[in-house]
C-alpha positions in Angstrom: -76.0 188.1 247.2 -79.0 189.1 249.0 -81.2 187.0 250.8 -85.0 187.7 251.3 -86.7 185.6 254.1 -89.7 184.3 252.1 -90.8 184.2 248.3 -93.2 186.9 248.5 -90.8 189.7 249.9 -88.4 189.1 247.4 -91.2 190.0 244.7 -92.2 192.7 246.7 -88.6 194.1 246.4 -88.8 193.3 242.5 -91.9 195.1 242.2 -90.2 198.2 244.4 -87.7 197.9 241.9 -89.7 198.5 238.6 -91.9 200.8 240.3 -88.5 203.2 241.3 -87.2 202.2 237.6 -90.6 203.6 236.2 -90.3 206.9 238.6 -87.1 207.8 237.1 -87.5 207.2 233.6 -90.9 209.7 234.3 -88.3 212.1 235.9 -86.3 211.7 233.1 -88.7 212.9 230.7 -90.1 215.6 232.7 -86.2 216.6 232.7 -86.4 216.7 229.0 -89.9 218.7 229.0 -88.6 221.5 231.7 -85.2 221.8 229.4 -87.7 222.3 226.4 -89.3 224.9 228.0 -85.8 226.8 229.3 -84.6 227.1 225.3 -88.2 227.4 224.0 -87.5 224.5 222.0 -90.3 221.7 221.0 -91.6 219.2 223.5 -89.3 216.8 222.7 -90.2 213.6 220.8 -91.7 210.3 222.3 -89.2 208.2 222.6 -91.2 204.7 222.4 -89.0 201.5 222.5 -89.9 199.1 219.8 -90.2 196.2 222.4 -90.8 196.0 226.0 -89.8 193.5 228.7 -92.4 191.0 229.6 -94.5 191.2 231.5 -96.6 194.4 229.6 -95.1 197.0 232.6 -98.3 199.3 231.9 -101.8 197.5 230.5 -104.2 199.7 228.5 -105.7 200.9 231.9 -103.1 201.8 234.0 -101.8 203.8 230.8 -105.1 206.0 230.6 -105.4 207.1 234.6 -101.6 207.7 234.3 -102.9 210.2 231.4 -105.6 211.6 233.2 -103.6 212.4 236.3 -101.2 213.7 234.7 -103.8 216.5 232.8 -105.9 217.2 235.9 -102.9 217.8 237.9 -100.8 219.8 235.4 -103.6 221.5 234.5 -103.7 223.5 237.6 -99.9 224.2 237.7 -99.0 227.6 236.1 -96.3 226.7 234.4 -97.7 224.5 232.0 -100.3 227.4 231.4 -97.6 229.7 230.6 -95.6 227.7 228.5 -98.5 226.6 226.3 -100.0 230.3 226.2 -96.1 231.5 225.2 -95.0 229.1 223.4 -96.9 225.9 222.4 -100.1 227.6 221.8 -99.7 227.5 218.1 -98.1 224.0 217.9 -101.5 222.4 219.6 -105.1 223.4 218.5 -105.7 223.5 222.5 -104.6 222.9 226.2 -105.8 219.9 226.7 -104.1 218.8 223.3 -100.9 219.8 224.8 -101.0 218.4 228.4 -102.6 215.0 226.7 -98.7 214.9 224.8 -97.0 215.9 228.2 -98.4 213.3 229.4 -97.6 210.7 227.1 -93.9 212.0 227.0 -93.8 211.4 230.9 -96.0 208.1 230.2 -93.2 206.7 228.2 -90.5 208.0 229.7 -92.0 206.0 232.7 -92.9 203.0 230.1 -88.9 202.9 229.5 -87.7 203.6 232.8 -90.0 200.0 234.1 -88.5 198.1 231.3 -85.3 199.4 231.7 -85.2 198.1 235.5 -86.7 194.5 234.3 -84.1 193.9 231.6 -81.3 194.5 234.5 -83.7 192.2 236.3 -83.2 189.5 234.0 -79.7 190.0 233.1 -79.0 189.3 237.1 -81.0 186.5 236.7 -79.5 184.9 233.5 -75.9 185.3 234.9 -76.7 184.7 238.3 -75.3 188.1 239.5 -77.0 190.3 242.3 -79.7 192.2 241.4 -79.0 195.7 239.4 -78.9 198.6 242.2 -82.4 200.6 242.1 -82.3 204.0 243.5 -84.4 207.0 242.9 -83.2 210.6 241.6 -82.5 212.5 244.5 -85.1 215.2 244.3 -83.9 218.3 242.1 -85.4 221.9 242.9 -86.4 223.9 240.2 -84.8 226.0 238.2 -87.9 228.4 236.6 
């Protein structure tokens, strides 16, 4: 089992933990968003759990300068231009509409990701088993 030298570094590593658990669940859904885009299919759906790990992993704040990030930044890239002027144009009344549900797909993809890491959190805590490994994705290069 692994050993941390003083209280606060070993909730520093739990915290590394969620935050890598949240990275990959927002890599997953931009996964699902670019694979949209390759078979000019539908963003896909949000896939919001029905209940969340304690404690909340993103409050009301931290959920609206995720959005907003997420807009201003995508909102510059060319690809999300394209694909809305090709292909999504008619499915959102605008742009923004469109990067606003981006957004909130990689939001909760990140949401589930956080609280995925925290329930493997507390199952090595209720069975008194190491913690869960927490890795990120290796990076992937793009394919379009």
């Amino acid at each position: 089992m692994e050993k941390y030298s003083s209280y606060n570094q070993f909730l520093d590593r739990l915290a590394d933990m969620v935050a890598i658990g949240a990275e990959n669940g927002a890599d997953d859904a931009f996964d699902d968003i670019v694979d949209a885009f390759l078979v000019e299919e539908a963003l896909p759906e949000i896939r919001k759990y029905t209940d969340y790990y304690w404690p909340l992993t993103f409050p009301r704040g931290v959920k609206d300068r995720f959005r907003r990030v997420i807009v201003d930044e995508y909102s510059q890239d060319n690809v999300y231009s394209f694909t809305y002027k090709v292909g999504y144009r008619n499915d959102y009344g605008s742009f923004n509409k469109y990067l606003n549900q981006v957004a909130d797909i990689v939001m909760i993809g990140a949401m589930n990701g956080a609280s995925d890491m925290l329930g493997g959190i507390y199952r090595s805590f209720r069975n008194l088993s190491p913690l869960p490994p927490a890795r990120r994705h290796p990076r992937r290069l793009k394919v379009w």
